[in-house]
VOTOR-179075 format. One record per residue (C-alpha): residue in three letters; z, y, x. Coordinates in steps of 0.05 Angstrom, whole numbers, padded with zeros to 5 digits, always signed. Last residue first. Example, Ala and Ser with C-alpha at 12.3 -4.5 7.8 and 13.67 -1.06 7.14 Angstrom:
! VOTOR-179075
SER+00143-00021+00273;ALA+00156-00090+00246;
END
This chain:
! VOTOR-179075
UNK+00514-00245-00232;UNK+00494-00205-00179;UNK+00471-00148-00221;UNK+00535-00131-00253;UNK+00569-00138-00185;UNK+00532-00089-00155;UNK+00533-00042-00222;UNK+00597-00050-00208;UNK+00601-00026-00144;UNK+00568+00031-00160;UNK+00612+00055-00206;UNK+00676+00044-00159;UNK+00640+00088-00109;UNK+00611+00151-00146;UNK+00655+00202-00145;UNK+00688+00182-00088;UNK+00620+00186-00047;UNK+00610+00253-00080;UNK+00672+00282-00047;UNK+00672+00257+00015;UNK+00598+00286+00021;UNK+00621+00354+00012;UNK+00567+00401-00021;UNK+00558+00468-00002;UNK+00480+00458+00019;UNK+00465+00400-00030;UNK+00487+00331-00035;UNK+00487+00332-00108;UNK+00418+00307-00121;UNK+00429+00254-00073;UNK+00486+00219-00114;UNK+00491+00199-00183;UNK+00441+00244-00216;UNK+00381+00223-00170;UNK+00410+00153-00141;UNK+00400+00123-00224;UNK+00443+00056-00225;UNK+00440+00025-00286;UNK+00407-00045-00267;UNK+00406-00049-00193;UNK+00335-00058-00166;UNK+00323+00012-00152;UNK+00382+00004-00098;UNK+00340-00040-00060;UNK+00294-00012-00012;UNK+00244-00037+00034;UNK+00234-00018+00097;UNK+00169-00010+00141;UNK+00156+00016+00220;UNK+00147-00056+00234;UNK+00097-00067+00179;UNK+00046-00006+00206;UNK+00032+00037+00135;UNK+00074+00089+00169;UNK+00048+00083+00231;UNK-00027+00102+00214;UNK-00002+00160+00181;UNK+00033+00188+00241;UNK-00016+00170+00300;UNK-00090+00173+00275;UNK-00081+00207+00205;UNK-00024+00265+00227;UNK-00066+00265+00297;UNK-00122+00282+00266;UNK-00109+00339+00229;UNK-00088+00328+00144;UNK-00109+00370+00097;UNK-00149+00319+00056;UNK-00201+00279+00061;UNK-00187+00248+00122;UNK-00115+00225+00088;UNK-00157+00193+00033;UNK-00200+00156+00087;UNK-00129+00134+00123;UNK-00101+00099+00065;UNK-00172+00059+00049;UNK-00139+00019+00110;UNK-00193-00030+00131;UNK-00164-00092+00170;UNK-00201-00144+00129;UNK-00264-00096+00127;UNK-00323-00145+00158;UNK-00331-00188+00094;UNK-00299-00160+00036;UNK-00217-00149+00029;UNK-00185-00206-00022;UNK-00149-00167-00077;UNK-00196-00187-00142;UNK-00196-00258-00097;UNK-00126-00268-00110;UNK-00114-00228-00174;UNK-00175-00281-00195;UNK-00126-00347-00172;UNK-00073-00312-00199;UNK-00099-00302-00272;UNK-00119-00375-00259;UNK-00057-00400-00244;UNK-00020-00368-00300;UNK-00064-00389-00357;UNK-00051-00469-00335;UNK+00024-00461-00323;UNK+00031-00428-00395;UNK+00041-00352-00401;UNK+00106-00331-00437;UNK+00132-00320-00356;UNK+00097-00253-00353;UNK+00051-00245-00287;UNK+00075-00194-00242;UNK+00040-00139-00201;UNK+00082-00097-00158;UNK+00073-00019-00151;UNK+00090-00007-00082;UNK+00149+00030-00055;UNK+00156+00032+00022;UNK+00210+00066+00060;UNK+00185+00090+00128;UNK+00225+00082+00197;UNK+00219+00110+00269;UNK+00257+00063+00305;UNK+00314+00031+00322;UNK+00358+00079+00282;UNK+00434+00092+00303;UNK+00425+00162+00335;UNK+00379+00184+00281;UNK+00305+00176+00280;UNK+00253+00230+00259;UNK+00218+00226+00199;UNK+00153+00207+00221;UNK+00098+00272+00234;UNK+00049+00318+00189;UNK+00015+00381+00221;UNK-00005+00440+00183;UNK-00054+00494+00193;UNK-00045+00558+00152;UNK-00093+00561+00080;UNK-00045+00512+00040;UNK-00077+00508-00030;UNK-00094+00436-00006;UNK-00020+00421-00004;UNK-00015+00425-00075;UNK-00052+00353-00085;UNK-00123+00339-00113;UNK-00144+00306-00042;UNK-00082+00283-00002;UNK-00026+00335+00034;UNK+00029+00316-00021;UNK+00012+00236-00017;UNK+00045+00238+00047;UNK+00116+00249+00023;UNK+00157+00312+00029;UNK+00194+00346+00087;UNK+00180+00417+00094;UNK+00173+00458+00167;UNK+00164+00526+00190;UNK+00186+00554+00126;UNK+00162+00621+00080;UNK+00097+00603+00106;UNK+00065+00611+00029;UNK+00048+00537+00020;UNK+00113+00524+00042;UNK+00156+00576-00011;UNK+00109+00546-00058;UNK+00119+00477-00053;UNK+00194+00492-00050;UNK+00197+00519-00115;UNK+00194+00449-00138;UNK+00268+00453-00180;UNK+00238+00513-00220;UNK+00266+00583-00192;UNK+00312+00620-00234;UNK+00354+00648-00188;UNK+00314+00645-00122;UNK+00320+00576-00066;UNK+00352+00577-00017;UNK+00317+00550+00046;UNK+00350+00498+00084;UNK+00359+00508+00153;UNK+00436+00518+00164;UNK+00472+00484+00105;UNK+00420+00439+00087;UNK+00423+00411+00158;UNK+00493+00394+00149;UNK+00484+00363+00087;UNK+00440+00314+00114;UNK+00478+00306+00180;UNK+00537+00277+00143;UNK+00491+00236+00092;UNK+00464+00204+00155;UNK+00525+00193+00180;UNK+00551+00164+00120;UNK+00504+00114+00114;UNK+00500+00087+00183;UNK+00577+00076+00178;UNK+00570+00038+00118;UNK+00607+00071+00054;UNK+00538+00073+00012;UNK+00521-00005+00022;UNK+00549-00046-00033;UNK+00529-00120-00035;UNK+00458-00149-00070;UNK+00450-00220-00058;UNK+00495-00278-00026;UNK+00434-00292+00016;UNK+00431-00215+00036;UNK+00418-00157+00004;UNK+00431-00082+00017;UNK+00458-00019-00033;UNK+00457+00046-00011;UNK+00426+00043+00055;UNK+00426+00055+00133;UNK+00396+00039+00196;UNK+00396+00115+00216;UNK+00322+00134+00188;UNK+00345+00096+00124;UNK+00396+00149+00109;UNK+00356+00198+00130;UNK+00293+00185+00084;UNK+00341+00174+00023;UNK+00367+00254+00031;UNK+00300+00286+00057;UNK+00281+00252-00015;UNK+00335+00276-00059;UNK+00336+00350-00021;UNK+00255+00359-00039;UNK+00246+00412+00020;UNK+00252+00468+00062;UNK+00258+00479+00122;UNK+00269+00530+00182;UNK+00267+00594+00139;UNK+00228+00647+00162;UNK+00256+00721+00139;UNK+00326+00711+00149;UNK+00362+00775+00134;UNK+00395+00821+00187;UNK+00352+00873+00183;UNK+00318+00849+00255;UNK+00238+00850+00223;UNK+00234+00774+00244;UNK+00295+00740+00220;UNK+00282+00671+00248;UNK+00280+00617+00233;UNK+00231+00568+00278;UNK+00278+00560+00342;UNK+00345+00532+00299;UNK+00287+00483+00272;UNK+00253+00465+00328;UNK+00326+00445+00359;UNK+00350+00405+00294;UNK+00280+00366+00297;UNK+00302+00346+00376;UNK+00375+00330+00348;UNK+00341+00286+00286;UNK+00309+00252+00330;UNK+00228+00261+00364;UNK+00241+00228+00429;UNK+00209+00162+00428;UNK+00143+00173+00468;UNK+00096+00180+00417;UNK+00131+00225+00362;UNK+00158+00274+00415;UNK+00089+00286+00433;UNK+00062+00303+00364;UNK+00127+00352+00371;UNK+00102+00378+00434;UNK+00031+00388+00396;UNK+00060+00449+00362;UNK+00074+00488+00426;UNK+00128+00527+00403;UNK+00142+00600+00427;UNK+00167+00620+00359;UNK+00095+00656+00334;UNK+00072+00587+00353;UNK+00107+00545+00305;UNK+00101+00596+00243;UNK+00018+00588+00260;UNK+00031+00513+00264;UNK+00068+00493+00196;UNK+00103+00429+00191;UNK+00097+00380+00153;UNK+00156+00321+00156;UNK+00145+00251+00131;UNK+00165+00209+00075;UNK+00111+00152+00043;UNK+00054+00123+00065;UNK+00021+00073+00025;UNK+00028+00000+00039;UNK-00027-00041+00068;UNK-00057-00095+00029;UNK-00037-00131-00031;UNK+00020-00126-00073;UNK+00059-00187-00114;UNK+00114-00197-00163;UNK+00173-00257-00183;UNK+00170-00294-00124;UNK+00233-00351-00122;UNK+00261-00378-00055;UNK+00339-00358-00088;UNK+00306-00293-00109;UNK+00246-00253-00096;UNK+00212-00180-00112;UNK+00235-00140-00055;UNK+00213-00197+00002;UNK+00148-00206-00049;UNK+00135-00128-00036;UNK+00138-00125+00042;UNK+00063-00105+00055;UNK+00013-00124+00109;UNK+00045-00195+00104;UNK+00007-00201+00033;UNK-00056-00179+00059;UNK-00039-00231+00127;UNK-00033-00291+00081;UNK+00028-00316+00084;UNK+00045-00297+00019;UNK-00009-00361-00002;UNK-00029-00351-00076;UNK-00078-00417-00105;UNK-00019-00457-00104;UNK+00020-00424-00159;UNK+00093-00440-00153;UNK+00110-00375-00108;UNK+00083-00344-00159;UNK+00147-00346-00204;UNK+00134-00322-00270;UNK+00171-00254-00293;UNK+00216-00264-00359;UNK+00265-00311-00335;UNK+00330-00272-00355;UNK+00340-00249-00286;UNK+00274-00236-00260;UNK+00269-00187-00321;UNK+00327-00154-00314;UNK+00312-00137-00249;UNK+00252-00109-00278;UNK+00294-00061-00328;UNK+00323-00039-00270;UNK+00260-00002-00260;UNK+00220-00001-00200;UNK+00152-00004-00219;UNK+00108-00057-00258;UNK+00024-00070-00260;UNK+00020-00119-00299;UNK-00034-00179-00297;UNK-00051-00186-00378;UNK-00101-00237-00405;UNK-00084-00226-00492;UNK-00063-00277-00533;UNK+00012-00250-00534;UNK+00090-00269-00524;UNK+00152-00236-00557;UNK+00190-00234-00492;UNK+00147-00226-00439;UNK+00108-00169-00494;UNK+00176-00129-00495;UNK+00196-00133-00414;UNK+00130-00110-00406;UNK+00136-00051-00449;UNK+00206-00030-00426;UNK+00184-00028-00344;UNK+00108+00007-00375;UNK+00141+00059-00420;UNK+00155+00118-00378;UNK+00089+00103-00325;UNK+00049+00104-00380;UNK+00026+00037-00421;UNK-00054+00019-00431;UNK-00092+00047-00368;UNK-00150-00009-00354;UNK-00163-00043-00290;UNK-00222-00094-00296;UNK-00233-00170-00292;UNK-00291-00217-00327;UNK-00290-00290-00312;UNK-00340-00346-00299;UNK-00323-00372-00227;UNK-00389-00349-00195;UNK-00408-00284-00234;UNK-00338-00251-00226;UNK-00328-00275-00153;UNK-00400-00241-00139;UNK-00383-00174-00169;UNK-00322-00175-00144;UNK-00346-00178-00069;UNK-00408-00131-00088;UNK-00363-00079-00108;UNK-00315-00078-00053;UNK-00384-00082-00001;UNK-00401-00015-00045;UNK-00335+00008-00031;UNK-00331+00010+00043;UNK-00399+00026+00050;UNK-00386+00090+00023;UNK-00380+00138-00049;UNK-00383+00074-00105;UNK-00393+00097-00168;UNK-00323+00103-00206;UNK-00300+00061-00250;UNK-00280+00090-00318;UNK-00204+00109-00323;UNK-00138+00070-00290;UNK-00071+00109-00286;UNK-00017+00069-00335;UNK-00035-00013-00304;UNK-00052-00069-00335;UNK-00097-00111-00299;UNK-00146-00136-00346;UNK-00175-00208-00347;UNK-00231-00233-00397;UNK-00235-00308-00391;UNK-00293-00332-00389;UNK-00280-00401-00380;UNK-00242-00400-00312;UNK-00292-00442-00275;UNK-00272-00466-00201;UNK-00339-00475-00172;UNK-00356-00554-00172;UNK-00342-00600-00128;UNK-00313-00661-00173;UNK-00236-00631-00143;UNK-00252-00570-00154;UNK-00288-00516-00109;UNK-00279-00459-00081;UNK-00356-00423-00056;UNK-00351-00397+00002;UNK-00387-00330+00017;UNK-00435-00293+00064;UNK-00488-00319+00014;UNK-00553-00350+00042;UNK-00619-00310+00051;UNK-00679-00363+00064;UNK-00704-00363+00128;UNK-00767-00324+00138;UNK-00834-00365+00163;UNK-00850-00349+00230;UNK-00818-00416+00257;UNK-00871-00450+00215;UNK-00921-00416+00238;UNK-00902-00422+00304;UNK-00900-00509+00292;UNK-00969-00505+00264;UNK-01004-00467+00322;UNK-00964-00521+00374;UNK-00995-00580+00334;UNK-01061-00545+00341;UNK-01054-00532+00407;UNK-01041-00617+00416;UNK-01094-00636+00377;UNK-01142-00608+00426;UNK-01176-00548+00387;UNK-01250-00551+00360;UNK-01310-00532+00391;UNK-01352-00591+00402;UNK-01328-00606+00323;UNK-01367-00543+00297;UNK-01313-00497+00260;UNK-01307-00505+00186;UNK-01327-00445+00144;UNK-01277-00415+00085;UNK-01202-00423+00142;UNK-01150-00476+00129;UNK-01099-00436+00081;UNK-01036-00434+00135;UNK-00991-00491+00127;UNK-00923-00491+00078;UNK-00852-00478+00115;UNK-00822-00544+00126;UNK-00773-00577+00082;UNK-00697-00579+00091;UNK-00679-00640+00116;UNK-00655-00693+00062;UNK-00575-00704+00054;UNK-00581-00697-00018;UNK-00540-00615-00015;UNK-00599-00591+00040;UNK-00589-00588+00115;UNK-00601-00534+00154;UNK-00643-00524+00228;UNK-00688-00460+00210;UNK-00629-00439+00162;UNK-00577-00426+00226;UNK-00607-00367+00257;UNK-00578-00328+00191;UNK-00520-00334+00216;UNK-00468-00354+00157;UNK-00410-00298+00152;UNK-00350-00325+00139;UNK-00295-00322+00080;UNK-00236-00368+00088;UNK-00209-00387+00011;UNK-00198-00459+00009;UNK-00146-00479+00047;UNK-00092-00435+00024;UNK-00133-00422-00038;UNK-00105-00490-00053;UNK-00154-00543-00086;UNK-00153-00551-00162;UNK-00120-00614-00186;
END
């Protein structure tokens, strides 16, 4: 049997103080540091050294001699004590976005590369992430090669997709929660809630490492913020001591549009936004959902009294703040109406204001804060969605565990960086301000200010058309909840069984 990662996997750094006094493998003290060359002529013997300074010149030049480097790892062993030895395998986490490594840029990355380097070289296997499916085939593709089986060394990189659920259903997706060499109590795994999303009757289906990314906030612009008599670090402030709510981001709003020129036509808007995900990032800002789980499994959320409150005040806010939007314009229009500082504030997800991203054509300062929390949220909330990675049930026991066991150490942080959130370097990069990396990002990838959803998990139901792309300024909420209610419940159903 091989030993559990559980108990085999704590990485320490050895002191190098400690090689003057180690012991070797047989059991035999580590041999002493070789003399100094005696010298060409021989001193006359009135003048030699008492024995005991010579002893003492023998014993510093022995301590002078450099310790031998030893590894900052631990080696896992079998049960003979060997390193584990995956016979060469050649593992490739499939995934739709990887290209050619990059050199590494910082510390940070060359202590990554080193790490997998080493765990490459010491248990005989080759791993690399390699773009094969896009993200419009990948949920379909996987569930095609689980089925029919293959030769090759595939970890998957999945998304939400129905077609998952599926999956776990018809025994398509191994469970890792058999695999001893993966412990979810690990704290990389606890970082994130993925294996919560991804489990059933005690069963884990998919995995993430490491923090999750953020997700929905709200940008705001400062210039448009002062020009309206507000102090843009006052909402910073409402985000640390509890106050920032949907009424205190209704009041910056009403004082940020404005019609400036006095013609009668709004000339700064207060918002403006993706409406489908200001829509999902209230509801679950209020304690609510569409669609929840419990130990019976999934149950119908939509009608909860959290969840129509939220889609209340959603609607309501697109009816006063919310930017229209020209004839003709493309559904994203709103980037550019931001970018412009035709609207004090936009709500959009994080990744929007990172290196490569539209927000960098923004030449006003911005700011980026937590949705704000509605009268029946606990506290400011962000809903994660990670890409899981599954192993496909057509594997044998034996190929499974050790395409874990090197997704295991693959994942494992280096030496000195297990709390290093690569998150927050791409946020420096971009156009974020301090406090949007320091407070507002940091929180976001924080576990108790994380949510999972689970409405992507129910085969045939698409939120987009169904729902939040209908709850627009105009809409009635009644109306679309009607709409849409015996559907969704069985889909519900569907899935449960």
């Amino acid at each position: 049997m091989r030993k559990s990662l559980a108990k085999n996997v704590t990485v320490a750094i050895t002191l190098a103080a400690m090689a003057m006094s180690t012991v070797g493998c047989g059991g035999q003290a580590a041999p002493a540091a070789p003399a100094a060359e005696p010298a060409v002529e021989e001193a006359p013997a009135a003048e030699e050294a008492p024995a005991e300074e010579a002893a003492a010149e023998e014993e510093a030049v022995e301590e002078e001699a450099p310790a031998e480097e030893e590894s900052p790892y631990t080696v896992i062993t079998d049960d003979a004590g060997n390193p584990v030895d995956l016979g060469g395998m050649d593992i490739i986490i499939r995934n739709w976005w990887s290209g050619d490594p990059a050199e590494p840029q910082n510390e940070y990355e060359e202590a990554v590369q080193e790490w997998r380097d080493w765990i490459q070289e010491t248990y005989n296997f080759t791993i690399k992430e390699q773009a094969i499916s896009d993200w419009g085939s990948t949920p379909a593709d996987f569930v095609d090669y689980a089925t029919t089986g293959g030769d090759e060394n595939y970890i998957w990189i999945l998304r939400d997709d129905p077609a998952i659920t599926s999956a776990m259903s018809n025994g398509l997706m191994y469970d890792l929660s058999t695999l001893d060499c993966l412990d979810f109590s690990a704290p990389k795994f606890q970082k994130n809630k993925l294996h919560e999303q991804y489990s059933k009757d005690g069963e884990i289906y998919a995995m993430f490492a490491g923090f999750s990314e953020a997700r929905t906030g709200v940008y705001f612009n400062k210039r448009l913020l002062e020009e309206a008599g507000i102090d843009p670090e006052e909402i910073y402030q409402m985000q640390r001591d509890g106050s920032w709510t949907w009424d205190a981001f209704t009041d910056v709003m009403s004082k940020a549009q404005r019609d400036v020129d006095n013609d009668g036509v709004t000339d700064i808007w207060g918002l403006t936004l993706n409406e489908g995900v200001m829509t999902t990032a209230a509801v679950f800002s209020n304690g609510g959902s569409y669609v929840g789980k419990d130990e019976n499994g999934y149950f119908y959320n939509l009608e909860s009294a959290e969840t129509l409150e939220a889609l209340e005040w959603t609607v309501d806010t697109f009816n006063k703040y919310d930017m229209p939007d020209p004839e003709g314009a493309e559904w994203d229009y709103y980037k550019e109406a931001f970018v412009n500082g035709m609207a004090a504030f936009m709500v959009d997800d994080e990744y929007c204001g990172t290196p490569g991203n539209f927000l960098e054509d923004m030449q006003d300062e911005v700011g980026f804060v937590m949705f704000p929390k509605g009268p029946k949220g606990a506290d400011y909330i962000n809903v994660w969605s990670n890409n899981p990675a599954a192993i496909p049930a057509c594997y044998d026991a034996d190929k499974a565990w050790k395409l874990a066991f090197a997704y295991n150490l693959y994942t494992e942080p280096p030496v000195g960086y297990e709390d290093y959130n690569g998150y927050l370097s791409t946020a420096r990069n971009g156009i974020f301000d301090a406090e949007s990396v320091d407070e507002t990002i940091t929180m976001m990838t924080e576990p108790e200010h994380g949510t999972i959803a689970y409405h992507g998990m129910i085969p045939n139901m698409d939120i987009g058309p169904d729902l939040v792309w209908n709850l627009v300024a105009g809409s009635v909420v009644s109306e679309q909840v009607e709409a849409i209610r015996d559907t969704w419940k069985q889909y519900i159903d569907d899935a449960n069984k």
